[in-house]
C-alpha positions in Angstrom: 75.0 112.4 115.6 77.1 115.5 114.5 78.7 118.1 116.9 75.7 119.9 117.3 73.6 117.4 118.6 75.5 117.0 121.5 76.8 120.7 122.6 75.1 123.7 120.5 72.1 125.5 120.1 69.2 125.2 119.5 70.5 123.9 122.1 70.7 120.5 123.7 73.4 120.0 126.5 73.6 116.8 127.4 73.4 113.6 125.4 72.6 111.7 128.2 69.7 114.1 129.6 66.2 114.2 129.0 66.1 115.4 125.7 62.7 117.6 126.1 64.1 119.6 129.3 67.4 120.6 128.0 65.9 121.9 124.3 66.5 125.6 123.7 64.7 128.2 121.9 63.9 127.8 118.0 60.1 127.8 118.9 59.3 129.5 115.6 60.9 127.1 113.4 59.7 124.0 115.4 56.5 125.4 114.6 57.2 126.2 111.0 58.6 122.6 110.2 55.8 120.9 111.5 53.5 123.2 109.6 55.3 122.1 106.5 55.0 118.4 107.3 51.2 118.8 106.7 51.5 121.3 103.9 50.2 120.0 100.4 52.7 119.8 98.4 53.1 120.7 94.3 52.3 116.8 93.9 48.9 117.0 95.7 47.7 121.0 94.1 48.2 119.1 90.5 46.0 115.9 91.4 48.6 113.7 91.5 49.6 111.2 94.8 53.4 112.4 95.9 55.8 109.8 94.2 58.4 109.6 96.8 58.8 111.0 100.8 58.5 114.7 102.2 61.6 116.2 102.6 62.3 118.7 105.2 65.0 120.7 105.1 66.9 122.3 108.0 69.8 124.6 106.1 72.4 126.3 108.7 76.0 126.9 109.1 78.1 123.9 110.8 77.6 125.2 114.8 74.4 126.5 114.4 72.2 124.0 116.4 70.8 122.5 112.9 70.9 118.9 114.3 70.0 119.6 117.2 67.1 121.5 116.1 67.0 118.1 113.3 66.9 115.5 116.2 64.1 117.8 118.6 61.6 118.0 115.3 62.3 114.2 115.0 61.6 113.9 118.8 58.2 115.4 118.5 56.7 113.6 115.5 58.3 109.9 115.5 55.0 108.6 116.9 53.6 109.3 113.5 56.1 107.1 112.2 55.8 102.9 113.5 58.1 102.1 111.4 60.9 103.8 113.3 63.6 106.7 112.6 66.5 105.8 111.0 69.6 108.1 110.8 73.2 108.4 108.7 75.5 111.0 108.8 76.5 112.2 105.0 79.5 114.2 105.7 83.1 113.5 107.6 84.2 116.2 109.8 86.6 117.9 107.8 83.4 118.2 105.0 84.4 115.1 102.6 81.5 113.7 101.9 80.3 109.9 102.9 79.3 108.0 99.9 76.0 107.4 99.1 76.6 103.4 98.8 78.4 103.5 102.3 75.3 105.6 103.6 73.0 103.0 102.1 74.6 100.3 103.7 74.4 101.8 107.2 70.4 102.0 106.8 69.9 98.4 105.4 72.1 97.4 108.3 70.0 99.0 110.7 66.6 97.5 109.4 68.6 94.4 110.1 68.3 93.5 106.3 70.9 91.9 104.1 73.9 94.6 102.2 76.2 92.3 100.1 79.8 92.9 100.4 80.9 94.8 97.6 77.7 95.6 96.0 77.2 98.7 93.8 75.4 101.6 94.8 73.1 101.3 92.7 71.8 97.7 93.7 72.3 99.2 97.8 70.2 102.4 97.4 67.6 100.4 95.3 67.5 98.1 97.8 67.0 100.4 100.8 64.3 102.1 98.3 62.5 98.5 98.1 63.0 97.9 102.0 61.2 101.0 102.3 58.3 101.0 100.1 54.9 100.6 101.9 56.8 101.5 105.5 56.1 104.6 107.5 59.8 105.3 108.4 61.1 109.0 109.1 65.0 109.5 107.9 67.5 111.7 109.4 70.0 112.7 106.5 72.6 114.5 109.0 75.1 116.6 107.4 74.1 116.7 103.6 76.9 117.9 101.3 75.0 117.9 98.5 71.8 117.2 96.6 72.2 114.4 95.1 73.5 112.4 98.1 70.0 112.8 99.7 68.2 112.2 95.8 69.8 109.1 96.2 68.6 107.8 99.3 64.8 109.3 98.8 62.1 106.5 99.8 59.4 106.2 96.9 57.2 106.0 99.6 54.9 108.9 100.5 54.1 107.7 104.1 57.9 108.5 105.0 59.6 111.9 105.8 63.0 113.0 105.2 64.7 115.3 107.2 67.6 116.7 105.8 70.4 118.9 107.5 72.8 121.1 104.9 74.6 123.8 104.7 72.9 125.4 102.0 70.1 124.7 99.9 69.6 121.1 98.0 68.8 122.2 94.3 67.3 119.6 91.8 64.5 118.3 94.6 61.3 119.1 94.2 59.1 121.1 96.5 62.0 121.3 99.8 61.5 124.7 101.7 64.8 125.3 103.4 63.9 126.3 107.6 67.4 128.3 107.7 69.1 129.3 110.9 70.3 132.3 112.5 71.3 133.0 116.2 69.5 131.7 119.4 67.0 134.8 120.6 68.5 136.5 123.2 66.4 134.9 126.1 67.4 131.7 125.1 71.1 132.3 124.3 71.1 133.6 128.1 69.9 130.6 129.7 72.4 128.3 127.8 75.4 130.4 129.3 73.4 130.1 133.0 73.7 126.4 132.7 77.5 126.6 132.6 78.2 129.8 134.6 75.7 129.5 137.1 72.2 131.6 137.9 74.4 133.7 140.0 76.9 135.2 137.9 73.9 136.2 135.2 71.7 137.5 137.6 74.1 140.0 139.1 74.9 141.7 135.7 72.4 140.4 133.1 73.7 143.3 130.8 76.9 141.7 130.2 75.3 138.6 129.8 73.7 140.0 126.9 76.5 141.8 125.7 78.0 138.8 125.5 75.5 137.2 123.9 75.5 139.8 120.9 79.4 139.3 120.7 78.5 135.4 120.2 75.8 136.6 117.6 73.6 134.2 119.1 75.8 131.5 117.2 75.3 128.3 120.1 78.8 127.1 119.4 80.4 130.1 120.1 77.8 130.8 123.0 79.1 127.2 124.2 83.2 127.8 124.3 82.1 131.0 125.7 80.3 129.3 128.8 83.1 126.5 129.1 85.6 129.2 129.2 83.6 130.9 132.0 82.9 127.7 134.2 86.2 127.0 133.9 87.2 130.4 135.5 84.8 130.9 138.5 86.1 134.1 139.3 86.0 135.9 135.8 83.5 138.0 134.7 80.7 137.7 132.5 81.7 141.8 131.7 85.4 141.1 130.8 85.0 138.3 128.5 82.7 140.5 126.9 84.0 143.8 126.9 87.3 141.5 124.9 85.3 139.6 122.8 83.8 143.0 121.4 87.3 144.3 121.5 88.7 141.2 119.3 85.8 141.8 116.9 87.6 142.7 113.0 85.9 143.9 110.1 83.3 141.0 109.6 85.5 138.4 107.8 85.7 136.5 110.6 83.0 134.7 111.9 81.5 134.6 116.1 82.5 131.1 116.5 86.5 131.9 115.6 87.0 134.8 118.0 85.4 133.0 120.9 87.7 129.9 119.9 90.7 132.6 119.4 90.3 133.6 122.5 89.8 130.4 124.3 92.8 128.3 122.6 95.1 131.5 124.1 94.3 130.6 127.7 94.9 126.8 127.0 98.1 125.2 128.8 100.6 124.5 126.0 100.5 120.4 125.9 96.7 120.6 125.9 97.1 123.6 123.2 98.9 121.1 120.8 96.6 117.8 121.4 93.8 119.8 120.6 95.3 121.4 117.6 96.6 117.7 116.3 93.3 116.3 116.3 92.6 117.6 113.6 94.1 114.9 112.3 92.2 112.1 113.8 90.5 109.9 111.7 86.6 110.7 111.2 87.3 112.8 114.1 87.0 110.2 116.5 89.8 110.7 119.6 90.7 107.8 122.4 93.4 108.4 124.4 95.8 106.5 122.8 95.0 108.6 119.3 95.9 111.4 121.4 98.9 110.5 123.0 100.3 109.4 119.9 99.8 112.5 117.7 101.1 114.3 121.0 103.8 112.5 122.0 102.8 111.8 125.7 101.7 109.1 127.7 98.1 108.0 127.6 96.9 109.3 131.2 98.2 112.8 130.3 96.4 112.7 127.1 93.4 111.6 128.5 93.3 114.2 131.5 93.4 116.2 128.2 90.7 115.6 126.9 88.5 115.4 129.4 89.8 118.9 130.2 88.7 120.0 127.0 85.6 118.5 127.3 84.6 120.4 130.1 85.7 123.7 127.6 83.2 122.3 125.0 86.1 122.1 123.0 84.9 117.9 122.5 82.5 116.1 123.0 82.8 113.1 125.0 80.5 110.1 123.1 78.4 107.6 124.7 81.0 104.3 124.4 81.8 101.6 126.5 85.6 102.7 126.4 86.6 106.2 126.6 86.0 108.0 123.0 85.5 111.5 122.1 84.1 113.2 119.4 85.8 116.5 117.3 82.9 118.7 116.4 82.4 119.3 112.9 82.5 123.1 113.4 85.8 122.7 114.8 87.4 121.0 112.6 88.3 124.1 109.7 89.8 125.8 112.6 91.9 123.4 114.2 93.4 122.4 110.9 94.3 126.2 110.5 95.7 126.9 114.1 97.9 123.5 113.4 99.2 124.2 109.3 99.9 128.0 111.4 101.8 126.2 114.5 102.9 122.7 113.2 105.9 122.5 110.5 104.7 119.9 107.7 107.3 117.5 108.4 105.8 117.4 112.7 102.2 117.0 111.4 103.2 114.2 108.6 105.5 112.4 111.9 102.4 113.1 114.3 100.1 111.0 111.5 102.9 108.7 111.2 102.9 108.0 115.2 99.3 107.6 115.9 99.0 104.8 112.8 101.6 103.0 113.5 100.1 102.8 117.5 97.2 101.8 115.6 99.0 98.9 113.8 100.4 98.1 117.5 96.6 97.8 118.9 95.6 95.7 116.4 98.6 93.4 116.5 97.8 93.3 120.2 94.3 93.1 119.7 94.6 89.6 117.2 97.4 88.2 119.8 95.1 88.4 122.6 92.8 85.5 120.5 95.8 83.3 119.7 95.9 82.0 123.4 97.1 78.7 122.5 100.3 80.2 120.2 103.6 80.5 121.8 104.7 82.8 120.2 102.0 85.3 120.1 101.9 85.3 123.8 105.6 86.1 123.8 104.8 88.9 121.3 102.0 90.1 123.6 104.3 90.2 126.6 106.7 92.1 124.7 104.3 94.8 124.2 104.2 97.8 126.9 101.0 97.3 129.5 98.9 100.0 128.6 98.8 98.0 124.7 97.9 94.9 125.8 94.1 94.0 126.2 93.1 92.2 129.3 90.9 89.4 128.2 89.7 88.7 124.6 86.2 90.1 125.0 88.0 93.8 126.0 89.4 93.3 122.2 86.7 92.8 120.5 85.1 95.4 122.5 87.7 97.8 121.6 87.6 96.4 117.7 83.8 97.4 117.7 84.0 100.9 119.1 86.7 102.0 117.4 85.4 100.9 114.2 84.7 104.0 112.0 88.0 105.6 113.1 90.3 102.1 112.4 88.4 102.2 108.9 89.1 105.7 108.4 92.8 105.0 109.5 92.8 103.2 106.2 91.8 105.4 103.8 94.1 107.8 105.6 97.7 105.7 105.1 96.6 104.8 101.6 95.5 108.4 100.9 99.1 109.6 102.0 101.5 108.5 99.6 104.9 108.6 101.6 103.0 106.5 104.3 102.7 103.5 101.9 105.1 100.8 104.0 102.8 101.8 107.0 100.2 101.4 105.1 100.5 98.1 104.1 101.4 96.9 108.0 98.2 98.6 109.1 95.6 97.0 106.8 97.0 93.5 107.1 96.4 94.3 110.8 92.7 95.3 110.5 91.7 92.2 108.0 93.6 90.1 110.5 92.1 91.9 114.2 88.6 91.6 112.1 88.7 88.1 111.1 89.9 87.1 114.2 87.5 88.6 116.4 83.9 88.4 114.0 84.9 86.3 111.1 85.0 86.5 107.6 81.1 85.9 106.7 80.3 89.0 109.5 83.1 91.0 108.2 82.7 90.7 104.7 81.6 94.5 103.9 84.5 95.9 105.5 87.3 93.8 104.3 85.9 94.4 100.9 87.0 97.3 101.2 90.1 97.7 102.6 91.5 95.1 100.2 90.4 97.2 97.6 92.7 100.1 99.6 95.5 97.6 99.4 95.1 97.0 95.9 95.3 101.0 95.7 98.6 101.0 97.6 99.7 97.6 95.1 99.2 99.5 91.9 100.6 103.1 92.5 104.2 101.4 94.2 103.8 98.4 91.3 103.8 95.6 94.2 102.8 92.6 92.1 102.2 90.2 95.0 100.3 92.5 97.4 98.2 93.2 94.2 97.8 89.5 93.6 96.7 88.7 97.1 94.1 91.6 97.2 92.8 90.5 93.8 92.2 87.2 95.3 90.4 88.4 98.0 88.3 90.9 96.3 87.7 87.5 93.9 86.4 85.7 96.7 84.2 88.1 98.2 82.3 88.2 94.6 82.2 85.0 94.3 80.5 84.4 97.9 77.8 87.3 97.3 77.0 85.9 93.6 78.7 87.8 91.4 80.6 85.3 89.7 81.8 86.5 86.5 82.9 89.8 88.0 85.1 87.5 90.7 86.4 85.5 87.3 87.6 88.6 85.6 89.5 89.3 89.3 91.0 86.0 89.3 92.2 86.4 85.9 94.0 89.3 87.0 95.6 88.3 90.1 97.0 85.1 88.0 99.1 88.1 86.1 100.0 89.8 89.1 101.2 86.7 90.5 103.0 85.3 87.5 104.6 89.0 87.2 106.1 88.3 91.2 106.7 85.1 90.5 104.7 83.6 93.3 103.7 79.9 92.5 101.3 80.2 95.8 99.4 82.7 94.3 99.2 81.6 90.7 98.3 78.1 91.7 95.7 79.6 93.9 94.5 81.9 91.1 94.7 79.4 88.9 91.6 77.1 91.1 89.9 80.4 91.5 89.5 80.4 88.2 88.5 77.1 87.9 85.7 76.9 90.7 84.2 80.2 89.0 84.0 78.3 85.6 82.1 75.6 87.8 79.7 77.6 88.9 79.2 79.2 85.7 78.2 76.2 84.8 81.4 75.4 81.8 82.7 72.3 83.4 84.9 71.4 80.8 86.9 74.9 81.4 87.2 74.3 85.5 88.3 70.9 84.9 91.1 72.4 82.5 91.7 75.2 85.0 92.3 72.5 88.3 94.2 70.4 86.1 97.0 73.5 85.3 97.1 73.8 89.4 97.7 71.1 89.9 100.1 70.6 87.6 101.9 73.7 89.9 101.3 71.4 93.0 102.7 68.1 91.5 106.0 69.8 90.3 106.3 71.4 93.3 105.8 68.1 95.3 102.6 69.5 97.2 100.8 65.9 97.8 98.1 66.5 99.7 97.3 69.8 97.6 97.6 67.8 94.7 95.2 64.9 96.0 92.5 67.8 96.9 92.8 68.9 93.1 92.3 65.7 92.0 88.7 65.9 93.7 87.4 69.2 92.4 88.7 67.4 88.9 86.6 64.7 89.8 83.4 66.6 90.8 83.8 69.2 87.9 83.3 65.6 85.4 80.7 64.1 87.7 78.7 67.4 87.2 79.5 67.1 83.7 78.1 63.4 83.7 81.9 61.7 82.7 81.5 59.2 85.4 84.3 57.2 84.3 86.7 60.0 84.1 85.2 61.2 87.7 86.0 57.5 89.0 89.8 58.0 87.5 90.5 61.5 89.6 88.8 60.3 92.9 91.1 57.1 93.2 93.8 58.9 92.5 92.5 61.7 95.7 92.2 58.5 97.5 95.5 56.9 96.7 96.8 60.4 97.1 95.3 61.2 100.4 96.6 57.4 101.7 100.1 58.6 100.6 100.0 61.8 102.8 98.5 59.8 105.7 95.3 62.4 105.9 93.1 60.3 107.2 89.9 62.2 107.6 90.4 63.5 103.8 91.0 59.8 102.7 87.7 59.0 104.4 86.1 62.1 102.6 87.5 60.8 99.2 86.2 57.5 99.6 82.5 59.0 100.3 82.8 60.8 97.3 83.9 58.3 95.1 80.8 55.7 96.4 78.4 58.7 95.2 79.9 59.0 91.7 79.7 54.8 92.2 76.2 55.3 92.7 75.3 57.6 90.1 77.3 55.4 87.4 74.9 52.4 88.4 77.6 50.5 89.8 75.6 49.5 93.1 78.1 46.6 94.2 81.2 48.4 93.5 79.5 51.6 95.6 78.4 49.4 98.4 82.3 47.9 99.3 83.8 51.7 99.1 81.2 52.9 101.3 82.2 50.3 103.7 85.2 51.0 103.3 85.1 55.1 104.0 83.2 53.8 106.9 86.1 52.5 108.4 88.2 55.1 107.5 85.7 57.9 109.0 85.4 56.0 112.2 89.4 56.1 112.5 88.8 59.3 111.7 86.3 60.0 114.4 84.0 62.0 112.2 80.8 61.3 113.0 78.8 63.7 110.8 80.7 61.9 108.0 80.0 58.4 109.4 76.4 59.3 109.3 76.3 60.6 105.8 77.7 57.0 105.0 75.7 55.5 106.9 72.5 57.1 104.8 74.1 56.3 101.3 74.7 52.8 102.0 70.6 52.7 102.8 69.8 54.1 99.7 72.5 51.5 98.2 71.3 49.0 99.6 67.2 49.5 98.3 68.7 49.6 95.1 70.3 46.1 95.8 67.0 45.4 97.2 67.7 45.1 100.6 65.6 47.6 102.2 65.5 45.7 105.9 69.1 46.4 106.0 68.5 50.0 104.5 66.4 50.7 107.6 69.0 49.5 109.9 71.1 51.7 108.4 69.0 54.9 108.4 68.4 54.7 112.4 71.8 54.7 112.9 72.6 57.2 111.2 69.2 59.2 113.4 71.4 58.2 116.4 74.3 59.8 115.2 73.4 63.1 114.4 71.1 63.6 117.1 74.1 62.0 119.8 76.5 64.8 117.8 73.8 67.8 117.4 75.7 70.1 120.2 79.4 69.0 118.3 77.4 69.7 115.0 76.9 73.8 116.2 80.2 74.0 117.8 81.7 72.7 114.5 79.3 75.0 111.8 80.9 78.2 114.0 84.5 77.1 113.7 83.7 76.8 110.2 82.4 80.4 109.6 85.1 81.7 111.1 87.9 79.1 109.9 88.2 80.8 106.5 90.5 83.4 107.1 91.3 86.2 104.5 94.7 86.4 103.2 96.4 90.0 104.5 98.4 91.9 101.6 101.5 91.9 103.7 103.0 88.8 106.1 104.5 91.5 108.3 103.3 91.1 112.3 
């Protein structure tokens, strides 16, 4: 929900109020955009069934009340739609427009249906079109920059509507009547500046009221500032603001909103003055506290008395979070970023920016340590971090992780965006992928660590930092890979093996190097992944890496077994085994054996199968795994009904029942350790 929503006209106060009794005015247009709902469109004059969704279009200046006018049509008529109302925003604050995959990805998330990581936005928009089709769904598009970000995202489904809110018209879609916005009518402009001032103080000298009203040109954000300034001041008058708002009035260049807010910044006590004017700079123009205080300078209880000061002004918007977060209204933003390029030397707004990321870096920091309970080390680095840093309890972390979101996400594109912040840069995404792995995992967080390792790899390539672009490459690689799209994670490896041979870095070449190799194997060309593991592990064996060396060994072994060379499959896994043995792993040596019984098995070698599965038996009990006791447990049955023993192959089935269903609670515990055991590597090893 943009600026308006929450604090202009058309005019809704309060968020948090009943939506219905705090509506003002636009009664005509209400009227006309539900008329146009039911209007026959161009589509249904020529005979033909409309191809895609109605599109309503509410056009207005940023200020004007044209979400909330958006949000009280969608209030009216949602009963019409069962399928429910989805919304996305389409524009940032300061006007840079959201992409259209990133849009499409917030509306598949919110009908709880899949968006792969990485996907294009083709494949996302087509499928939000498919989830779509055959629905009756009504779409909010808030904040439109342009036409084709709403062409885009159009439902070919005729039961839906599609409300759009823009600036200006959307040119190239059919059949859209713009409903544009002026001023509030005078009656209703009134009332909004009786519920700040008070009945009293219009009722004594409604002509000022008005007066003042016409100064605002019915604009509802102006009207707003107007009425926080006045509740603020109980014992000015209506007439005086007026009489010097008319007095302030130029030529017409400059607009209602940006005298009112003139005049309102002037009265402001100089520290508030300067927050306010640096938040322009906060990212997606989402403020806490400690965003404030650090773009300030101050500590954290001044800046958030600061806020809520300016809240009370209508100069923010305070937003409905469990942890105090406010919101920079749209309309706001072009003027703040003047009064601060007028106020602010360059060199005080790039150190403000440079401040309030790298207190970002130190929340996240904080916000991974507080997981690491059993680490030394980062409980000492906790401690070492001043109070108001440090989270109480891991589940105010993740709370804060989840709020702040959008802004941490937009932090990112920020750093990388500013090329003299680049170091920074670095520090803070390596903090995010690590704060996000920690706290949701790297299945959950997939989408967004997608891509902020693409905004490292950014950072990599314009300062030439081979092994920061080898790492990201890997991780982009690996997000492919787990969403399906194998050959484009292949053609990743490949590059982050010349990355990593360019910084020298045998850990990422060797690692680049089984990349590569596992995507041949699932692409099927098993005679190329076998040639790939054997290169790593030629790395790992003249490095002396053992147990590294035993693992590649197996995925040798499985890439022949899947290529049907049994015998050269049988070679690698006794040499995992023997090399597993060696490095005293005990569960892995247990894990070899199992695997080299199956390739037994599938050779025909019955016998021979039979002893190694008793044997990884053994080693599995000393290993206390019990889910892999049980697996061995089932292949010896089946051996043994080859071997024609099926009495025995019974006995061995029902113990393996027992096992499983004595270990089914270990069995869940274990599944969500491994979702979340996989971390992503970070593009920097600074903490």
């Amino acid at each position: 929900m943009t600026d308006e929503a929450v604090h202009t006209g058309g005019v809704r106060l309060s968020a948090h109020e009943d939506a219905e009794d705090h509506f003002l005015g636009r009664t005509r247009e209400l009227k006309e955009l539900r008329a146009d709902i039911e209007r026959a469109g161009l589509d249904t004059l020529s005979g033909r069934k409309a191809p895609r969704a109605r599109v309503l279009l509410i056009a207005g200046r940023p200020g004007s009340g044209r979400t909330a006018l958006a949000e009280e049509l969608v209030r009216q008529v949602e009963d019409r739609y069962p399928d429910g109302v989805l919304r996305v925003r389409l524009g940032e604050p300061d006007g840079t427009p959201v992409p259209v995959g990133r849009a499409a990805r917030e509306l598949l998330t919110a009908l709880e249906l899949p968006a792969p990581a990485g996907a294009a936005e083709d494949e996302l928009t087509g499928e939000l079109r498919t989830a779509l089709a055959g629905r009756r769904t009504l779409l909010l598009l808030d904040d439109a920059a342009c036409a084709e970000q709403v062409d885009a995202l159009l439902p070919e489904a005729p039961d839906c509507l599609v409300v759009a809110v823009s600036s200006g018209p959307l040119t190239g879609i059919a059949d859209v009547r713009p409903c544009t916005l002026g001023g509030l009518d005078t009656k209703s402009a009134v009332e909004l500046l009786t519920r700040y001032t008070g009945a009293v103080r219009i009722t004594v000298d409604p002509r000022s009221a008005e007066s003042l009203v016409e100064a605002c040109q019915g604009h509802p954000a102006a009207l707003v500032l107007a009425g926080g300034w006045l509740a603020a001041r109980p014992g000015a008058a209506v007439s005086d603001l007026a009489k010097r708002l008319h007095t302030g009035a130029d030529d017409g260049t400059d607009g209602p909103l940006a005298r009112v807010f003139r005049h309102v910044q002037g009265d402001l006590p100089g520290p508030a003055a300067r927050i306010l004017r640096l938040l322009c700079l906060a990212p997606a123009g989402l403020v806490d506290p400690h965003t404030a205080s650090a773009l300030a300078g101050c500590s954290v209880s001044a800046a958030r008395a600061a806020l809520d000061d300016l809240v009370a002004l209508g100069l923010l918007r305070a937003l409905d979070a469990p942890l105090p977060q406010y919101g920079v209204p749209g309309c706001l933003h072009p003027l703040l970023r003047a009064w601060a390029e007028n106020q602010e030397r360059p060199a005080e707004l790039q150190l403000a920016r440079a401040r309030m990321l790298e207190r970002t870096v130190r929340l996240l920091q904080s916000c991974r340590a507080i997981t690491e309970t059993d680490s030394p080390q980062a409980r000492e680095k906790l401690n070492a971090m001043p109070r108001e840093l440090r989270f109480p309890n891991p589940r105010a972390a993740a709370d804060w992780l989840r709020v702040r979101r959008p802004a941490l996400l937009a932090s990112a594109h920020l750093a990388v965006a500013d090329g003299e912040l680049d170091n920074l840069a670095r520090r803070l995404m390596s903090q995010l992928v690590r704060a996000m792995v920690a706290h949701e995992g790297t299945q959950a967080a997939a989408a967004d660590l997608y891509d902020v390792h693409g905004l490292v790899l950014d950072v990599a390539e314009r300062r030439g930092l081979a092994r920061e672009e080898a790492a990201a490459l890997l991780n982009l690689g690996d997000v492919d890979a787990q969403t399906g799209r194998t050959r484009d994670a292949l053609a990743r490896y490949r590059l982050a093996l010349d990355a990593a041979r360019r910084a020298n870095d045998p850990y990422a070449a060797g690692r680049a190097m089984e990349s590569v190799g596992g995507a041949y194997q699932e692409l099927g060309d098993y005679d190329r992944a076998a040639d790939w593991f054997g290169r790593a592990l030629a790395e790992r064996l003249a490095r002396g890496e053992r147990a590294q060396a035993a693992r590649l060994y197996g995925r040798i072994a499985t890439a022949h077994t899947y290529a049907g060379r049994y015998g050269d499959a049988l070679r690698d896994w006794r040499a995992a085994v023997a090399g597993h043995r060696k490095s005293g792993d005990v569960a892995a040596h247990a894990r070899a054996l199992s695997e080299l019984a199956r390739v037994q098995e599938y050779a025909g070698r019955f016998a021979e199968s039979l002893r190694t599965c008793q044997e990884a038996v053994e080693w599995a009990r000393r290993a206390a795994d019990v889910r892999l006791q049980a697996a061995l447990q089932l292949r010896l049955a089946d051996t043994l009904e080859h071997l024609g023993d099926p009495a025995a192959a019974r006995l061995h089935r029902a113990a393996a029942g027992r096992m499983l269903d004595e270990n089914a609670p270990d069995d869940e515990a274990r599944a969500e350790q491994d979702r979340d055991a996989c971390e992503i590597r970070s593009a920097s090893s600074e903490d």
